[in-house]
C-alpha positions as CSV (number, residue, x, y, z in Angstrom):
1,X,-2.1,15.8,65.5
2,X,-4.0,18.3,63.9
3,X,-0.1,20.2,63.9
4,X,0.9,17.7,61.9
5,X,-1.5,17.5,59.5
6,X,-1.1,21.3,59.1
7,X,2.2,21.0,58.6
8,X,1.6,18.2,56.3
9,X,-0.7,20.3,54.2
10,X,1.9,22.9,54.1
11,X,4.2,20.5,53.5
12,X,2.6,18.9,49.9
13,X,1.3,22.9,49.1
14,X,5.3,23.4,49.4
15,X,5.8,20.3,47.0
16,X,2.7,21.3,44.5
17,X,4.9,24.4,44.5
18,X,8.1,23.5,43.6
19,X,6.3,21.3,41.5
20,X,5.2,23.5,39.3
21,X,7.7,25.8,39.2
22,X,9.9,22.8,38.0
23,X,7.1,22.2,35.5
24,X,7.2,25.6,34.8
25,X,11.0,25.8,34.3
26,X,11.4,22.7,32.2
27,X,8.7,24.7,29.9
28,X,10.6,27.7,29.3
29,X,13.8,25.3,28.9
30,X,12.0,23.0,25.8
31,X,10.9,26.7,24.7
32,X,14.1,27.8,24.8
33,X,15.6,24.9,23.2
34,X,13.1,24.6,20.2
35,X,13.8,28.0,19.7
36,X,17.2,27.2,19.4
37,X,16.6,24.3,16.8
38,X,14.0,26.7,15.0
39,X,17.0,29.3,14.8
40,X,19.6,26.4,13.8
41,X,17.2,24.9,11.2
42,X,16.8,28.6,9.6
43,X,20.3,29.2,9.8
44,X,21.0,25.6,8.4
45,X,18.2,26.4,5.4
46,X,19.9,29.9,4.5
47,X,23.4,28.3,4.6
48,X,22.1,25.9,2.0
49,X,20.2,28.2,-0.2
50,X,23.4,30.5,-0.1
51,X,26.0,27.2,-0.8
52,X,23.5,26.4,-3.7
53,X,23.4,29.5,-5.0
54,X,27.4,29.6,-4.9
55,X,27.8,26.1,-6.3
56,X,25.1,27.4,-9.3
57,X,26.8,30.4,-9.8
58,X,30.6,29.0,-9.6
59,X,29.5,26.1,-12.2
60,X,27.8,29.4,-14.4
61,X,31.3,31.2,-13.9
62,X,33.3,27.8,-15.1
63,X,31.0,27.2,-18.4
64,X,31.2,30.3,-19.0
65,X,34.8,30.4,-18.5
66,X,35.3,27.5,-20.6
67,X,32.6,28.7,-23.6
68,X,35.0,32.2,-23.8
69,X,38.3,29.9,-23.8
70,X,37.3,27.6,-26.5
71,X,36.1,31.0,-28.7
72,X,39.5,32.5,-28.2
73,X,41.1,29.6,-29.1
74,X,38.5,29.1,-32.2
75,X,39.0,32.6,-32.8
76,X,43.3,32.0,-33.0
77,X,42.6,28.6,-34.6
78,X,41.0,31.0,-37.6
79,X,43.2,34.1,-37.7
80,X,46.3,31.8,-37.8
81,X,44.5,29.9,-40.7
82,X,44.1,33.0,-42.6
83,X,47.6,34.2,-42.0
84,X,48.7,30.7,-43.4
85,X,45.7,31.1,-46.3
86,X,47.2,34.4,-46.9
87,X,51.0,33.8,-47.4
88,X,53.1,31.3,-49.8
89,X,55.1,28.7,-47.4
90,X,58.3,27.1,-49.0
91,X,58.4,23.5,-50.0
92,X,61.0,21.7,-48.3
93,X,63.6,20.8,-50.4
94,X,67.2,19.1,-51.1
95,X,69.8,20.2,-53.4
96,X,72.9,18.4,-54.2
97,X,75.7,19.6,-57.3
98,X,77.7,17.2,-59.0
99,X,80.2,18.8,-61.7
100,X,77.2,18.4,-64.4
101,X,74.0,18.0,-63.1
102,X,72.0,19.1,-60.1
103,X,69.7,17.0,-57.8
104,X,66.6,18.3,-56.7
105,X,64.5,16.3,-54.3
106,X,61.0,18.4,-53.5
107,X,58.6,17.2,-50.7
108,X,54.8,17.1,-51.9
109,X,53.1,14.6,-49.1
110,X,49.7,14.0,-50.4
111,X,49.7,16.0,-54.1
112,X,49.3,14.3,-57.0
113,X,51.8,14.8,-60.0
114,X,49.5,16.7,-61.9
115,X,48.9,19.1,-59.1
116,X,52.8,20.7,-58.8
117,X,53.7,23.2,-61.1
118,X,57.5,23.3,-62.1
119,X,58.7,26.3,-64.4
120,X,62.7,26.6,-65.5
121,X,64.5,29.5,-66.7
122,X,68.2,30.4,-67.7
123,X,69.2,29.9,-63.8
124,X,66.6,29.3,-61.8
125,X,63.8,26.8,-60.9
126,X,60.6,27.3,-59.2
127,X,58.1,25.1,-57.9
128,X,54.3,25.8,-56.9
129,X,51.9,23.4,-55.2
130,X,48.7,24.1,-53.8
131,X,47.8,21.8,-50.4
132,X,44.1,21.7,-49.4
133,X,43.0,21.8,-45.6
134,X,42.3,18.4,-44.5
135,X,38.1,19.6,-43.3
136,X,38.0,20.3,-47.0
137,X,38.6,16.1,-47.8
138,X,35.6,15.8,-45.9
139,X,32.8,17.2,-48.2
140,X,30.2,14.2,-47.4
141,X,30.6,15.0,-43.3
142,X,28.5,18.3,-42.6
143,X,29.6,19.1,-39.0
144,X,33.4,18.7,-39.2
145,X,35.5,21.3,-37.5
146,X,38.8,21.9,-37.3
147,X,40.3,21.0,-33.8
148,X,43.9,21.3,-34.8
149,X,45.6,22.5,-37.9
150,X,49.5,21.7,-38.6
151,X,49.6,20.4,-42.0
152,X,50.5,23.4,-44.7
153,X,48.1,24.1,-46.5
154,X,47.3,26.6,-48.9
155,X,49.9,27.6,-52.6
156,X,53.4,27.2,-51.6
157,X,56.3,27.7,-53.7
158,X,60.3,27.3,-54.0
159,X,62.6,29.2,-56.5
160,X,66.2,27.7,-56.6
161,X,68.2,30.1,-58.3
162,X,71.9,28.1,-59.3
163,X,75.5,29.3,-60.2
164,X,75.7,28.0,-63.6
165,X,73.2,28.6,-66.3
166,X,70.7,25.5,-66.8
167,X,69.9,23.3,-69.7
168,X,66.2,23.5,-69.8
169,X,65.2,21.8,-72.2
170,X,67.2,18.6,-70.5
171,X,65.4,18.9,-67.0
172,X,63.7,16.0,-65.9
173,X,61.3,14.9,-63.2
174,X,60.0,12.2,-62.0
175,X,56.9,11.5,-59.0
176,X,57.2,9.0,-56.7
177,X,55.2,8.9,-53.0
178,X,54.4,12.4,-52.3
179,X,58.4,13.6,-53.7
180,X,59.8,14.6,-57.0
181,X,63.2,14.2,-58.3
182,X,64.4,16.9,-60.2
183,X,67.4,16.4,-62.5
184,X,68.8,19.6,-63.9
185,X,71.9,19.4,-66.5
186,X,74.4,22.5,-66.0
187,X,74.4,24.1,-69.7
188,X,78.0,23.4,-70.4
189,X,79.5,26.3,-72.7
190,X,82.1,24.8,-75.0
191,X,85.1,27.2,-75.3
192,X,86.0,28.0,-78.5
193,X,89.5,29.1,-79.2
194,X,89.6,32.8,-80.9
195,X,92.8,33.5,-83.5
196,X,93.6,36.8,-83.8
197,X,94.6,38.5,-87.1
């Protein structure tokens, strides 16, 4: 008996043993792991300070993008507004000849009467108008800027020079919705029969 309980004692020192050295292993193995999720969760907090940062400096790069784009295109907007400040457009026009008289029809959307000029001389005709940019109808809105600008603006001017002489004492116009009708009487030259002596 007393062999037995030797070898019992041996027996549970063995277990205590393995005990700890179980206790001992599954120690270094949750050290090892929260090491691990230490690590990760760095890892995981640098990757997100770094995708911030990116995000934060992409949106930067976009504005910024977008600010230079709209001040080109500002920038184009003007010089092409200058050009067009800078030159005199032609008025659209249509002529038509009959075997007396010549038609005229001149395109003035938004002028007033009073605001075309028409001057005759022995052949020719020329009309000036002056068309004011649209932002300038808006004197009681202070903010307005000019987005888009199609509409001719700025002195423009047509000089129809004819075949025949003109009567100009005879021409005519008249106004009606943004076009006036020009009516110009070819100066007829009666011939004269000449005797000779």
């Amino acid at each position: 008996m007393v062999e037995e309980d030797i070898l019992e004692t041996k027996m549970n020192e063995r277990r205590e043993k393995i005990h700890e050295k179980k206790e001992k292993a599954e120690e270094k193995v949750d050290e090892k792991i929260n090491e691990q999720k230490e690590k990760y969760e760095e890892r995981k907090e640098k990757g997100k300070v770094y995708s911030e940062k990116f995000v934060n400096d992409l949106n930067t790069t976009i504005d910024e993008l977008k600010e230079n784009l709209k001040n080109m295109q500002k920038y184009a907007d003007d010089k092409i507004n200058e050009y067009k400040n800078a030159t005199v457009s032609n008025l659209a026009v249509d002529l038509v000849e009959a075997d007396d008289i010549y038609y005229l029809k001149v395109a003035v959307p938004g002028l007033s009467k009073d605001e075309v000029e028409i001057e005759a001389g022995d052949n020719d005709i020329v009309i000036t108008a002056t068309f004011k940019p649209f932002v300038e109808e808006l004197e009681d809105v202070e903010d307005a800027k000019i987005i888009a600008s199609e509409l001719t603006t700025g002195r423009c001017s047509k000089t129809v020079r004819f075949e025949n002489s003109i009567e100009v004492e005879k021409i005519k116009a008249k106004y009606s919705t943004g076009v006036i009708l020009i009516t110009i009487p070819k100066l007829i030259i009666p011939k004269h029969k000449v005797t000779v002596e």
